[in-house]
C-alpha positions in Angstrom: 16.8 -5.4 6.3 14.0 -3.0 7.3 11.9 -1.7 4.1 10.0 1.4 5.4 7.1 1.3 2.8 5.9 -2.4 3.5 6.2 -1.5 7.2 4.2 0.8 7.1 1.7 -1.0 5.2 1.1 -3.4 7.1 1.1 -1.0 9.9 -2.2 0.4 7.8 -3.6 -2.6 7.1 -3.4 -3.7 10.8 -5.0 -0.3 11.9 -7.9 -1.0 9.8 -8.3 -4.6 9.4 -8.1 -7.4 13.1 -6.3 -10.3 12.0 -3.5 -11.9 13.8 0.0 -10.2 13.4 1.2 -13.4 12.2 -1.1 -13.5 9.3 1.1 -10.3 7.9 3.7 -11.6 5.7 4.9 -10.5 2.3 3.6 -13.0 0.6 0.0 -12.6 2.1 -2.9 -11.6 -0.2 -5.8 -9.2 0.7 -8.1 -12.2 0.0 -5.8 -13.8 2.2 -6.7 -11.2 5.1 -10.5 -11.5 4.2 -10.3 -7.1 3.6 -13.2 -6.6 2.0 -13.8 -3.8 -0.7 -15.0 -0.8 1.9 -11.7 -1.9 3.7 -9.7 -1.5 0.6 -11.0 2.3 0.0 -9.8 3.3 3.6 -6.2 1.7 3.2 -5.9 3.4 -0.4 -7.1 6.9 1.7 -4.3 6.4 4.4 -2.0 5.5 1.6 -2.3 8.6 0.2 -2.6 10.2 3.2 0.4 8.4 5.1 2.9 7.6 1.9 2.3 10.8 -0.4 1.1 8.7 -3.6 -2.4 7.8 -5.0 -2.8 4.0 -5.2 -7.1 3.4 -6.4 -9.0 0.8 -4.3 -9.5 -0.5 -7.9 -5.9 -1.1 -8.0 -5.7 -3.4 -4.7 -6.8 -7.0 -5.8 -7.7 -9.2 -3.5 -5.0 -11.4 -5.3 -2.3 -8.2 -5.0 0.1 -9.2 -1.8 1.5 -7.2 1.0 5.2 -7.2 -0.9 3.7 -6.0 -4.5 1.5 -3.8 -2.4 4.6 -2.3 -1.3 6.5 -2.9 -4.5 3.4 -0.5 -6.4 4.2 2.2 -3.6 7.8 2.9 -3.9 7.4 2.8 -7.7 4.5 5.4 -7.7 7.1 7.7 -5.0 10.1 7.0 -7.4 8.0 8.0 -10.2 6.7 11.2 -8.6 10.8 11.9 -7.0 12.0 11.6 -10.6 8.9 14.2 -12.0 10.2 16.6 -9.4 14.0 16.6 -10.3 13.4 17.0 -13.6 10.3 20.0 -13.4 8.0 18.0 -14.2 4.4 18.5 -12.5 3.1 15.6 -10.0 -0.2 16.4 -9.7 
């Protein structure tokens, strides 16, 4: 089963950061990757950017993996979904 937001991810990631494709998995840590912290700011940008939600460099631990990466994501777009149904600013 396809899951659009850890997809895309990694599609981020891999845009941004030359390791081999197999080295993607869910399980795979940004330590993992060797992404280093200027690395982390420019995939928190796209995420913004790409997925509509703010996710701080701060927040991606090198010890955070591709799947909770992912996980932290759809939660955040969930969250921001259920603010708009119910009138609630998402600012």
């Amino acid at each position: 089963m396809s899951d659009p937001t850890y997809d895309r991810l990694v599609e981020i990631v891999r845009n941004l950061h030359d390791a081999p494709a197999d080295r993607f998995t869910p399980g795979t840590t940004f330590a993992e990757l060797d992404v280093d912290s200027l690395t982390m700011v420019d995939i928190s940008i796209r995420i913004e950017r790409h997925l509509g939600v703010t996710v701080h460099d701060s927040e991606l631990r090198p010890t955070l993996t591709l799947r909770g990466t992912a996980d932290l994501i759809d939660a955040r777009q969930n969250a921001r979904r259920e603010a708009r149904q119910n009138g609630r600013p998402t600012g």
